[in-house]
C-alpha positions as CSV (number, residue, x, y, z in Angstrom):
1,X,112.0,-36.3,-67.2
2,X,113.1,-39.2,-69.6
3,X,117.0,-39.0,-68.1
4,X,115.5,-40.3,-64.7
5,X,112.8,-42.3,-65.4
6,X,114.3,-43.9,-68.5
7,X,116.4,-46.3,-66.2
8,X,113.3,-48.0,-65.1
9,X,111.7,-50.8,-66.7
10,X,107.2,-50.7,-67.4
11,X,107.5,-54.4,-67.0
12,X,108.7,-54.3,-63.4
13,X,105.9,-52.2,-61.7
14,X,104.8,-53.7,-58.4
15,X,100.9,-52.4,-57.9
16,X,99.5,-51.9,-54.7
17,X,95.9,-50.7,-53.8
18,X,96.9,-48.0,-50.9
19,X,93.0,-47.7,-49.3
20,X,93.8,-51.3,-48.1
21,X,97.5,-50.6,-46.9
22,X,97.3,-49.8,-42.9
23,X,98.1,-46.5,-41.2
24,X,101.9,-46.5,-40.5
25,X,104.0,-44.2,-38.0
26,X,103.1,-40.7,-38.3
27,X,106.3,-39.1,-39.7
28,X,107.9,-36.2,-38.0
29,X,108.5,-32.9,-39.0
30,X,110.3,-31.6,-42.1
31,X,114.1,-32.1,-41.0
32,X,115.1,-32.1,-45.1
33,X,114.8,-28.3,-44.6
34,X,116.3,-27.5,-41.4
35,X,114.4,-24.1,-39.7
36,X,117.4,-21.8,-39.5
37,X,118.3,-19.2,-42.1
38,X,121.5,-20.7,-42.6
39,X,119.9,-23.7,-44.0
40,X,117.3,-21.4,-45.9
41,X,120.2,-20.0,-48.1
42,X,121.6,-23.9,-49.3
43,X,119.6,-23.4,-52.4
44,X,116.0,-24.8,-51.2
45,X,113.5,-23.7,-54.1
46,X,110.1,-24.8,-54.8
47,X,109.0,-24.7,-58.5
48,X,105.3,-24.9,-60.1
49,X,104.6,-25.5,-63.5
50,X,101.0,-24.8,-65.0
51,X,99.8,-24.4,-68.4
52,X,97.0,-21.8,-69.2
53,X,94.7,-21.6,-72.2
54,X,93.9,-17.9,-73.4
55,X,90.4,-17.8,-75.0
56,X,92.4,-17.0,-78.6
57,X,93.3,-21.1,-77.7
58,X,96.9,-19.7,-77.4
59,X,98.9,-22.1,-74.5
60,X,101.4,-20.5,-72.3
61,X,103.6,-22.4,-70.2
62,X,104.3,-20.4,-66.6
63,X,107.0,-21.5,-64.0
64,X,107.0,-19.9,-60.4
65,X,109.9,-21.0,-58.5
66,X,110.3,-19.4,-54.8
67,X,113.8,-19.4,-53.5
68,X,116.1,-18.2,-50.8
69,X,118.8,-16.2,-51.7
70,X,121.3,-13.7,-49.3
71,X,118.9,-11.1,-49.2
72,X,115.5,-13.3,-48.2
73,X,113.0,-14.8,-50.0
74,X,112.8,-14.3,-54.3
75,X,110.1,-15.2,-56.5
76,X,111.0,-16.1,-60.2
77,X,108.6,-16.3,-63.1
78,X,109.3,-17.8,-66.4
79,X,107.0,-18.0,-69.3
80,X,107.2,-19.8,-72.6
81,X,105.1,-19.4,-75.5
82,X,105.8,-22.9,-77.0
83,X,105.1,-26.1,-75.0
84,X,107.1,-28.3,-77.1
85,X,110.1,-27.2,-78.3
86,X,111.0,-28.5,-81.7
87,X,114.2,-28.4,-84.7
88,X,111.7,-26.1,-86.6
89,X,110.7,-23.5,-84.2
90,X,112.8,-21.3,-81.3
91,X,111.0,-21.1,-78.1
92,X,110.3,-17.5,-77.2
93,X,110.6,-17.1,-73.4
94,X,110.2,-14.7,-70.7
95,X,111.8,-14.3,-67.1
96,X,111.6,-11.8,-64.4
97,X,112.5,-12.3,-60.9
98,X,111.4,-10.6,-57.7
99,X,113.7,-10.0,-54.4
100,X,110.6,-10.5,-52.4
101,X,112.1,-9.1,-49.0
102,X,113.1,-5.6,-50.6
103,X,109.6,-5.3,-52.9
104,X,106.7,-6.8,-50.5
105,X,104.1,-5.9,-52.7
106,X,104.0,-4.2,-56.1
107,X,102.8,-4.5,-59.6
108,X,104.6,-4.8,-63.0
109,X,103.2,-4.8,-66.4
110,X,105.3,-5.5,-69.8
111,X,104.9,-6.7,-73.1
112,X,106.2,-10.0,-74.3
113,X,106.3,-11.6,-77.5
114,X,102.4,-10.7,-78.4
115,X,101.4,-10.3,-75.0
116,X,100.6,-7.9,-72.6
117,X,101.7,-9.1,-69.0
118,X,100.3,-7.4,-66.3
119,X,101.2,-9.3,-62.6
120,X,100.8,-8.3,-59.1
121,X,102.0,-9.2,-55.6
122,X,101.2,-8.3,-51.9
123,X,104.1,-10.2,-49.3
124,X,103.2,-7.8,-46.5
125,X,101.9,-10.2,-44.5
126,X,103.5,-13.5,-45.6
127,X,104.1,-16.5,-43.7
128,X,106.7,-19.3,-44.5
129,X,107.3,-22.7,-42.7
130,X,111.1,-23.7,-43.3
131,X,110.1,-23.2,-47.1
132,X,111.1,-20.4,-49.4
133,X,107.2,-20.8,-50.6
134,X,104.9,-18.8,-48.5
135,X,102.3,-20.6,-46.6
136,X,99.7,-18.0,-46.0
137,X,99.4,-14.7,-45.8
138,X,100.3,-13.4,-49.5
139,X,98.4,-13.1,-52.9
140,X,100.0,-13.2,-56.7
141,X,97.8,-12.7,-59.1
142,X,98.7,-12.1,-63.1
143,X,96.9,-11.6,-66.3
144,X,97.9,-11.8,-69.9
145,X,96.4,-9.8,-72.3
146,X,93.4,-8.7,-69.7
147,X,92.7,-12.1,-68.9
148,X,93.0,-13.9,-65.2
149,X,95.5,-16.1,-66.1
150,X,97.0,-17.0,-62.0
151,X,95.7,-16.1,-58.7
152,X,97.7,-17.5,-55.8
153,X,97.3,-17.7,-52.1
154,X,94.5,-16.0,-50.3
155,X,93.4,-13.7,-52.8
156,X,90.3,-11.6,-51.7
157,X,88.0,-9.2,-53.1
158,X,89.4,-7.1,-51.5
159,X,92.7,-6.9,-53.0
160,X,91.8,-7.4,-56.1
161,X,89.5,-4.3,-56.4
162,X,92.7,-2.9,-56.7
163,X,93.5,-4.0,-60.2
164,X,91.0,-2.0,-62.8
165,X,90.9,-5.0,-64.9
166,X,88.4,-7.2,-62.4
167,X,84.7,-7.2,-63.5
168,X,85.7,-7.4,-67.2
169,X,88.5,-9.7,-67.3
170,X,88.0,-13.2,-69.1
171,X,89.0,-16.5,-67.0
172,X,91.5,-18.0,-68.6
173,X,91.5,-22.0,-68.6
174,X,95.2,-22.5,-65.8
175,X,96.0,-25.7,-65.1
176,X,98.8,-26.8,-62.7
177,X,100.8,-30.0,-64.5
178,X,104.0,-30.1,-62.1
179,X,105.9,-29.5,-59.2
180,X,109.2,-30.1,-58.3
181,X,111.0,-29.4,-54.7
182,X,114.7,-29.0,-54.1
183,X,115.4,-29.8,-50.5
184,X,118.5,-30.1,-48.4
185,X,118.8,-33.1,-45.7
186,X,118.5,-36.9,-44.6
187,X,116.2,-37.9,-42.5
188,X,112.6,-37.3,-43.4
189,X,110.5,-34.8,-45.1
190,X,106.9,-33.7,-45.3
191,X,105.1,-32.1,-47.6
192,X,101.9,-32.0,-49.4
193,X,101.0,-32.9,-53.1
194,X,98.2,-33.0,-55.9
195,X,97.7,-35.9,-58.0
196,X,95.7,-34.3,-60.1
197,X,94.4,-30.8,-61.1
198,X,91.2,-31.3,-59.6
199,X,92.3,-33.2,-56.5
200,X,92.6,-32.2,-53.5
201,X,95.9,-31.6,-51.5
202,X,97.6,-34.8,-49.9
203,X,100.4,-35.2,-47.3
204,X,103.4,-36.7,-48.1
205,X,105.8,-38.1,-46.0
206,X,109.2,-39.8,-47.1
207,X,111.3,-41.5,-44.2
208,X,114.6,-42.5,-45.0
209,X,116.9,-44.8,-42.6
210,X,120.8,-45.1,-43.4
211,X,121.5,-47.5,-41.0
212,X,118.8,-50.3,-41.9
213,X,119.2,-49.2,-45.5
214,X,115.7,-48.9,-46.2
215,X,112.5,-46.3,-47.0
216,X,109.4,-45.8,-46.7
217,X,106.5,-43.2,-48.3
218,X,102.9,-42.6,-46.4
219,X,100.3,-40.8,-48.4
220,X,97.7,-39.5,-45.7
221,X,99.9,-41.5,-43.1
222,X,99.2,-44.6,-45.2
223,X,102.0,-46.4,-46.0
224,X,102.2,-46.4,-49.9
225,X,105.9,-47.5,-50.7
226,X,108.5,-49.5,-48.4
227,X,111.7,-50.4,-50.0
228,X,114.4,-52.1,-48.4
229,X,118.0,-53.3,-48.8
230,X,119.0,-50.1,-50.3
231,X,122.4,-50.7,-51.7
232,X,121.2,-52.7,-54.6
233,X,117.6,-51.4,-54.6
234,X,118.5,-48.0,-54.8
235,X,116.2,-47.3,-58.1
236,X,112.6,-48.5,-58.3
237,X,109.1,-47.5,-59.1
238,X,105.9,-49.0,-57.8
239,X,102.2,-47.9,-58.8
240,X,99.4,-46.9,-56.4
241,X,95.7,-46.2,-56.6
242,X,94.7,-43.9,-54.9
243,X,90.8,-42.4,-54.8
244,X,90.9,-43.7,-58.3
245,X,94.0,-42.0,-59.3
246,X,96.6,-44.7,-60.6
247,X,100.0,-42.7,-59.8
248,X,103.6,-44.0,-60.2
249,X,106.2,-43.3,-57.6
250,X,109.9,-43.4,-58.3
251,X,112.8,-43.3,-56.8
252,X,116.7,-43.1,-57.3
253,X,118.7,-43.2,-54.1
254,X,122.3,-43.8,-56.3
255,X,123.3,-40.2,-55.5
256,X,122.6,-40.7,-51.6
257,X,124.6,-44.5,-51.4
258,X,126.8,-44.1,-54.1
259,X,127.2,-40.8,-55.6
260,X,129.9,-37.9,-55.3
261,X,130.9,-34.5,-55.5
262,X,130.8,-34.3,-59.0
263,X,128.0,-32.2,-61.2
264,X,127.4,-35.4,-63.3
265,X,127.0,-37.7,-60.3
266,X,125.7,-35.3,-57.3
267,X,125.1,-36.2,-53.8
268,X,121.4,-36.4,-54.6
269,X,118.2,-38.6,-54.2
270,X,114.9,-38.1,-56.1
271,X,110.9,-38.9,-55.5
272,X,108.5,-38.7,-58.1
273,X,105.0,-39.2,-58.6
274,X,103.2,-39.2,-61.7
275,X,99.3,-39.2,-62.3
276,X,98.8,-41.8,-64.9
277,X,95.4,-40.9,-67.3
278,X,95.1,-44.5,-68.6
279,X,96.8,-48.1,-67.9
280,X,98.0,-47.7,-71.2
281,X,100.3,-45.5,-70.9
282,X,104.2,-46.1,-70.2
283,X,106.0,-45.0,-66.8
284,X,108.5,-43.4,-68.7
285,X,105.9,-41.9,-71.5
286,X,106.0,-38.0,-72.0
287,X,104.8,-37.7,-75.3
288,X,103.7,-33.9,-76.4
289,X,100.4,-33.4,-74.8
290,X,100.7,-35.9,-72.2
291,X,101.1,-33.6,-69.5
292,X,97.8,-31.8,-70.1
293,X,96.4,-35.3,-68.2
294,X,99.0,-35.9,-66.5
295,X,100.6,-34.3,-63.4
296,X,104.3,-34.7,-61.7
297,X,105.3,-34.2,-58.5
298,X,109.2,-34.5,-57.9
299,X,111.1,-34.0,-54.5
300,X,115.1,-33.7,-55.4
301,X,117.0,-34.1,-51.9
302,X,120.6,-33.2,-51.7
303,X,123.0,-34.3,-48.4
304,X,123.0,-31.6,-46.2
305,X,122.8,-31.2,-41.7
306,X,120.2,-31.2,-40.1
């Protein structure tokens, strides 16, 4: 995270306390991520990060990233067995992907590193909203080395009878530390967001205006950030409390005003909000073990129609 963040300075944090802030326009619907399959294959993905804790006190890093591809929907799993890579030690990592419109349910189990891996997924009945991640209507569920590491969606007893391993399988200690969407568009985008692992879901809305040059963010359809005069204001940061939570937001507009074609300098804007554990800490501060108690959320929007 340091290459974007490290571009802002700690000392020019503008704090505002977002129960006071009044209730702005209700933002429309998602028009980053237009609702036509043409638009669903421009590379829209949606990736989660969590950490989980075995009972052995082994840490495993897992990454889910849904995506669209030519065939329909794909599910991709990565798992690393080192959080912090260092000089002295090669991270040993595992990924597997699944074309979710060919295998709609289904069951894999492999052995990785020292693990055994045993995941399971039912799409049958999956619904998605102009997102390659599923709204409702599916269940993922996966255990390493017999214990509940992940269950996702609406995962019922029902389903999960079907896996021998319930009744005597440990819970393993899963905690969700960030999540990062890659969206196509310009106008405005909604979407929802944790703060923190035990908080509840919140709905955010970014509105961007190219004509007046200026942006806004409502969390909860509060108004939390408002930045204007765009051309020269283009990269900021301002910190909110919200329900107690201090969190950061972020932003870099260079790629929308000024940016190219170019890898290095992509037509791109990015949102981020991090969940700061202490006033202590810096905005920019991602020191090993910081993420256990802290949690990112980061929307990257490239130009695309409508």
């Amino acid at each position: 995270m340091k290459d974007l963040t490290s571009c802002f300075s700690n000392h020019a944090v503008r704090v505002a306390d977002l129960a006071c802030s009044r209730s702005n326009t209700v933002i429309n619907r998602y028009t980053f991520a237009a609702p036509n399959m043409n638009s669903q294959l421009n590379g829209c993905t949606v990736t989660s990060t969590y950490i989980t804790r075995l009972t052995s006190k082994e840490e495993i890093l897992i990454r889910f990233t849904w995506s669209w591809n030519h065939e329909g929907s794909c599910l991709t799993i990565k798992l690393d067995d080192q959080l912090y890579n260092n000089s002295s030690k090669r991270m040993n990592s595992h990924t597997m992907s699944v074309q979710l419109s060919r295998e709609k349910n289904g069951n894999w189990t492999f052995t990785w590193s020292s693990y055994t891996v045993n995941f399971y997924w039912d799409m049958t009945a999956a619904v998605y909203n102009k997102s390659p991640e599923p709204i409702s209507g599916f269940n993922v569920f996966m255990y390493i080395n017999s214990e509940i590491v992940l269950l996702l969606g609406e995962v019922t007893k029902g389903c999960l009878n079907q896996v021998d391993l319930v009744g005597t399988a440990p819970l393993a200690q899963t905690v969700m530390i960030s999540r990062k969407e890659h969206v196509h568009g310009l106008t405005s985008y909604t979407t929802k967001a944790r703060f923190h692992p035990a908080d509840n879901d919140h709905k955010i809305c970014i509105n961007y205006e190219a004509d007046k040059k200026r942006f806004s963010v409502n969390v909860d359809e509060k108004l939390a950030v408002h930045a204007t005069k765009l051309n020269w204001n283009f990269r900021g940061n301002q910190t909110i409390f919200f329900e107690k939570t201090m969190v950061d937001v972020m932003w870099n507009l260079h790629g929308w005003l000024h940016g190219g074609d170019s890898a290095q300098d992509p037509e791109c804007a990015w949102f981020m909000f991090r969940a700061r554990s202490s006033l202590d800490e810096w905005l920019w501060q991602v020191e090993d073990g910081a993420t256990h108690s802290s949690f990112i959320f980061t929307i990257e929007v490239f130009k695309g129609q409508d």
